[in-house]
C-alpha positions as CSV (number, residue, x, y, z in Angstrom):
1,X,148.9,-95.6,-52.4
2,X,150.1,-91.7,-52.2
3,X,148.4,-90.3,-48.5
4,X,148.6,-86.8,-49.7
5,X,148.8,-84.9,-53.0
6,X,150.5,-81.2,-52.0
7,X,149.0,-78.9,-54.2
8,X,148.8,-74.9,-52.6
9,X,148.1,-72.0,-55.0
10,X,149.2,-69.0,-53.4
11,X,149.4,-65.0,-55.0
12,X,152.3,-64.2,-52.4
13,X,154.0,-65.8,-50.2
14,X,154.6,-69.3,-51.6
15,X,157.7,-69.9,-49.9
16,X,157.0,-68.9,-46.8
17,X,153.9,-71.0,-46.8
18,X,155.5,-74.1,-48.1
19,X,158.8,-73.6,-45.3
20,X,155.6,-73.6,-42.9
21,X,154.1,-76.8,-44.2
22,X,157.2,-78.6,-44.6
23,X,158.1,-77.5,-40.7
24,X,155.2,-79.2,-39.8
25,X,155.3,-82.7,-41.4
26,X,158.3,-85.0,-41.2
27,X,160.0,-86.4,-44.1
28,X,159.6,-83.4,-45.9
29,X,161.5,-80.6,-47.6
30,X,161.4,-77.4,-50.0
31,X,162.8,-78.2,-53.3
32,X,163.4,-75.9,-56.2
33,X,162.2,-72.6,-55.9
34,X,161.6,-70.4,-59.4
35,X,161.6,-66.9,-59.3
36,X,160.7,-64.0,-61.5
37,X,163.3,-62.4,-64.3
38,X,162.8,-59.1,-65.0
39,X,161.4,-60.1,-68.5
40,X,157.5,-60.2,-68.3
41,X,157.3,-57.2,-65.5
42,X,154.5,-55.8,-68.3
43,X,152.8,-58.6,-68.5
44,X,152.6,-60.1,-64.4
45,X,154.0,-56.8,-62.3
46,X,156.1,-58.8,-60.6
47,X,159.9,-57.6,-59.5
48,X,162.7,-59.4,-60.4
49,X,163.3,-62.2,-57.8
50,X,159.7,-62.6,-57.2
51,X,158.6,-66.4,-56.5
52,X,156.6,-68.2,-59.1
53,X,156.8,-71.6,-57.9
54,X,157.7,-74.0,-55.1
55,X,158.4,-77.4,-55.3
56,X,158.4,-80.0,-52.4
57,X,157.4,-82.8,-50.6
58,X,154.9,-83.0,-47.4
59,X,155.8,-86.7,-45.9
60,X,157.7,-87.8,-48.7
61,X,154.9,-87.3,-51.4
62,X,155.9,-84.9,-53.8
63,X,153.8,-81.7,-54.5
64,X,152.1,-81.9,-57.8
65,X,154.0,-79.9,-60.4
């Protein structure tokens, strides 16, 4: 039975917030990390190198995707 299902929905700050998490669990770590192109800047505002997802894993359970 999966303890805990990681799921955070963040407007900023989604790494930094999942570095935090994963500092505070053991048997966890950040995985891939997808950022912004600068295709879509219209659209969602966002710079170029802007994080639009984190994945990773809080006590070995990996976050929902």
């Amino acid at each position: 039975m999966q303890k805990i299902t990681p799921f955070l929905w963040f407007d900023e700050q989604a790494e930094e917030a999942a570095k935090f998490y994963t500092s505070i669990f053991k048997n966890s770590k950040i995985g891939k990390v997808s950022r912004s192109g600068r295709e879509g800047y219209e659209v969602h505002g966002k710079k170029a190198g802007t994080v639009m997802t984190v994945e990773f894993e809080i006590d070995g359970q990996k976050s929902w995707r």
